[in-house]
C-alpha positions in Angstrom: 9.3 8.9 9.1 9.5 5.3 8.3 6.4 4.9 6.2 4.7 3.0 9.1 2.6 3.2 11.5 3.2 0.9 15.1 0.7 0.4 18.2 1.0 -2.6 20.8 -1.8 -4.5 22.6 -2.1 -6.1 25.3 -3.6 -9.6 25.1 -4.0 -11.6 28.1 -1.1 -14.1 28.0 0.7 -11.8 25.2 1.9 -8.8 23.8 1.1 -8.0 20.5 2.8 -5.3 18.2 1.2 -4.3 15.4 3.0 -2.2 12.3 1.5 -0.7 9.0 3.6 -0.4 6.2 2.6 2.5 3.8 3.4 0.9 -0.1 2.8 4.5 -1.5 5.6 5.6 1.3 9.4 5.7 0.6 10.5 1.8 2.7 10.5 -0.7 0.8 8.3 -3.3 3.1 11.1 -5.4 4.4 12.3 -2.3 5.5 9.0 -1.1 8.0 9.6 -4.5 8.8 13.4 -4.7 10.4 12.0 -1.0 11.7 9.0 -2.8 13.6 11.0 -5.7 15.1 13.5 -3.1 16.1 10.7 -1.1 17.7 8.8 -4.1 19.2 12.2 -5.6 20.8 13.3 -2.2 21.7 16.3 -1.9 20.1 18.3 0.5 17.4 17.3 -0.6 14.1 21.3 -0.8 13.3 21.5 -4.1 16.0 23.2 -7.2 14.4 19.7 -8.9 16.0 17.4 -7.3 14.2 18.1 -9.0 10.6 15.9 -10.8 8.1 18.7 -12.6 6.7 18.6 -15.9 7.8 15.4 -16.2 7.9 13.3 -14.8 4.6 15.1 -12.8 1.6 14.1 -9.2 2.2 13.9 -9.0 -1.8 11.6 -11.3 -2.2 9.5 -10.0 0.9 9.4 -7.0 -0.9 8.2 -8.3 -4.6 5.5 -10.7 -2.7 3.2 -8.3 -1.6 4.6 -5.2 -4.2 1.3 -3.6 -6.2 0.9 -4.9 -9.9 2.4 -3.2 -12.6 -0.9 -1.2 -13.4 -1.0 -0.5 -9.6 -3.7 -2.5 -8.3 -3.0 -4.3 -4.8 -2.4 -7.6 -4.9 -4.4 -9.9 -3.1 -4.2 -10.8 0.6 -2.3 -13.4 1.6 0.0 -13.5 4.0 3.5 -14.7 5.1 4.7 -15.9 8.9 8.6 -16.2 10.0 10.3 -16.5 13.2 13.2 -13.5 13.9 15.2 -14.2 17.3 12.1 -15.7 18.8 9.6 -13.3 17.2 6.7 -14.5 15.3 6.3 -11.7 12.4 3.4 -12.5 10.0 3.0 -9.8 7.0 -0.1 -9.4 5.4 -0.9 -8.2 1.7 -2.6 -5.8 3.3 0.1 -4.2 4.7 -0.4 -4.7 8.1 2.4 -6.3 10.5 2.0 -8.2 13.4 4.5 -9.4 15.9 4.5 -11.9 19.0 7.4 -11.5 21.3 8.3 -14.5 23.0 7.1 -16.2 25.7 9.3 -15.1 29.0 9.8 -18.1 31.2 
């Protein structure tokens, strides 16, 4: 297990994936993240696509939104990037959400 949990909903005009990271769980949260856009664009999460790279620095994704040093959560916020067309926003929360792109 990834330390995630995944669903996707329909909207009218749009898909949307949705992802839970698990902070107590063994991924780090840039992790459940390249495993969700891997999901959501239906890929293997070893695809040279499915990389945060150029877009956001995975370390710092994961110190953003880590607990304190006592343990407490921090609080909300949030943080939006584009990967390969794919709007990801990460919330403090945990929770993941991701747009596909619009097919023309």
């Amino acid at each position: 297990m990834n330390g995630y949990t995944a669903s996707t909903s329909q909207a009218p005009s749009r898909p949307l994936y949705r992802a839970t990271h698990d902070p107590t769980g063994p991924a780090t949260l840039s992790t459940t993240v390249i495993h969700a856009l891997a999901d959501c664009m239906g890929v293997d999460v070893t695809d040279s696509r499915v990389s945060l790279y150029d877009t956001v620095d995975p370390g710092a994704l994961d110190e953003l939104f880590r607990p304190r040093h006592d343990g407490t959560p921090r609080a909300g916020g949030t943080l939006s990037f584009v990967v390969n067309g794919h709007h990801v926003t990460v919330s403090g929360d945990g929770e993941i959400l991701i747009e596909p792109p619009t097919r023309r």
